[in-house]
C-alpha positions as CSV (number, residue, x, y, z in Angstrom):
1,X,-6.2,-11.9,-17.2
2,X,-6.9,-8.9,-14.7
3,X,-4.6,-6.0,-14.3
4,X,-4.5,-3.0,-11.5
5,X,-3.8,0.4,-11.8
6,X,-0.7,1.0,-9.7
7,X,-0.4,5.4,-9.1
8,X,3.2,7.1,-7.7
9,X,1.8,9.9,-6.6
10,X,5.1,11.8,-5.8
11,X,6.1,10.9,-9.0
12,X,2.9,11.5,-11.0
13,X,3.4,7.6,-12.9
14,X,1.2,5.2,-12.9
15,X,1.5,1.2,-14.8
16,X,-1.1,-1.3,-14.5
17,X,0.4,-4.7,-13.0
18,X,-0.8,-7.7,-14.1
19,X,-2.8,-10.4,-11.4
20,X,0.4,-12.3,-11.3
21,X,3.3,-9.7,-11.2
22,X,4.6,-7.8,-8.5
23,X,4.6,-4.3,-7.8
24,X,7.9,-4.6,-8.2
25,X,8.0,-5.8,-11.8
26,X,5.3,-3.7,-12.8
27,X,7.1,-0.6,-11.5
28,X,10.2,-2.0,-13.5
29,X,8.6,-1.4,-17.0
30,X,8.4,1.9,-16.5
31,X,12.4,2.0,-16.3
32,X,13.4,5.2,-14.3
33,X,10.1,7.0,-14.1
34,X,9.2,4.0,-12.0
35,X,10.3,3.3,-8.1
36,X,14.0,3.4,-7.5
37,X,15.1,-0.3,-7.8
38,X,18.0,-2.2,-5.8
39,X,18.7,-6.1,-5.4
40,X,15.0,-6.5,-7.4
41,X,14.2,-9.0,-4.2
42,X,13.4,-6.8,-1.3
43,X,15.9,-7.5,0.7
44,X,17.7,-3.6,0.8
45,X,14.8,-1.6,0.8
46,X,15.0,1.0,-2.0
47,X,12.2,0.4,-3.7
48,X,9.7,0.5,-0.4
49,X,6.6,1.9,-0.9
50,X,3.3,3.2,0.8
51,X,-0.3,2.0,0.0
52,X,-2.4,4.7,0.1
53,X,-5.7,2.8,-1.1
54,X,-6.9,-0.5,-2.3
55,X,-6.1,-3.7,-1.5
56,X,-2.9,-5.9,-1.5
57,X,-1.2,-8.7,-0.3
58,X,2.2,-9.7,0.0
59,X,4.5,-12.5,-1.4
């Protein structure tokens, strides 16, 4: 299974998300190094990010 190399560059962190988990999840391993995390579905906005590079698509 592929992973990516996910980078917070504010935070210097950085995880590698598998193929078929989120951002979001991948971020969450990390605990609180990671992205701040709210309702874990999106819907309040606290853990909105930027892409600076690469490729994505959303859910």
């Amino acid at each position: 299974m592929a992973s990516f190399r996910v980078t917070l560059t504010e935070q210097d962190e950085a995880c590698d998300c598998r193929e078929n988990e989120s951002v979001l999840h991948g971020m969450a391993r990390l605990g609180k190094k990671g992205i701040l995390l709210g309702c874990r579905g999106g819907g309040c906005g606290v853990c909105k990010v930027r892409v600076l590079s690469g490729e994505y698509s959303r859910r």
